[in-house]
N, C-alpha and C positions, 0 to 999 in steps of 0.2 A: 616664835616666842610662845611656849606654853601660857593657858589660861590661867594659871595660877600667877604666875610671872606677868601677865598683864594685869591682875589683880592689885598685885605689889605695887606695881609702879602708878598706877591707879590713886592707890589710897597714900603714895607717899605725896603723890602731885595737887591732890586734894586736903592733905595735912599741912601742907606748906603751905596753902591760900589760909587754911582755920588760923595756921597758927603768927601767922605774918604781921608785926606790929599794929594795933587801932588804937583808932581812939574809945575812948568806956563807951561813949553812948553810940558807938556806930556797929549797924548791923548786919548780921553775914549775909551774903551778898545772893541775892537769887538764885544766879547762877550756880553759886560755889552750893547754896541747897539744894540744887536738882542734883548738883554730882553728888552729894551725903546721900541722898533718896538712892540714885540706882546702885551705890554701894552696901546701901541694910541701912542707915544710919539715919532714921527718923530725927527730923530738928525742924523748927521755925524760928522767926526774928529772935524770940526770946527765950532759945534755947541757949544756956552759958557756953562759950567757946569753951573754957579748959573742962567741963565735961564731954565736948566733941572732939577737943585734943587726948583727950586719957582714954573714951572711944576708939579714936582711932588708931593709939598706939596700941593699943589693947590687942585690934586686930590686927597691924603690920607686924605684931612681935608674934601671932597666932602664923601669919602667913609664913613668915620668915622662918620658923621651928621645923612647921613642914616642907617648907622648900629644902633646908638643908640636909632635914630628913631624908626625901626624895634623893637626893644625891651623896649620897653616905656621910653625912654628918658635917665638922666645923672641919673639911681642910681646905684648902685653897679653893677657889669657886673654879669652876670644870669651864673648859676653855669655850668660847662662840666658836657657832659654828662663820668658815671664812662666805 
């Protein structure tokens, strides 16, 4: 798995915890902040999720551009290797 590809999956595993049903007053999760940190994504308790949900799609849609770039553009994704 290229770096870039682990990148992706990275920040889509990490968008899925931001963006996963709360309640209003409850706060993102320690943990799920250290993984915002080693991805660029500065936040604390009282940073708003749907600013770190529009963040992060921001950059999956960034990652994704060049990945498919990387591999000649929108056609079928190039097979694993077995």
């Amino acid at each position: 798995m290229s770096e870039q590809e682990l990148m992706l999956l990275q920040v889509g595993q990490v968008l899925s915890k931001v963006a996963r049903p709360h309640r209003c007053d409850e706060a993102i999760p320690v943990e799920v902040q250290a993984n915002l940190w080693q991805l660029g994504v500065p936040c604390d308790e009282a940073t708003p999720r749907e600013e770190l949900i529009a963040r992060l799609w921001a950059r999956k849609r960034a990652l994704q551009v060049n990945f498919q770039s990387a591999w000649g553009g929108r056609r079928p994704t190039p097979p694993a290797a077995a």
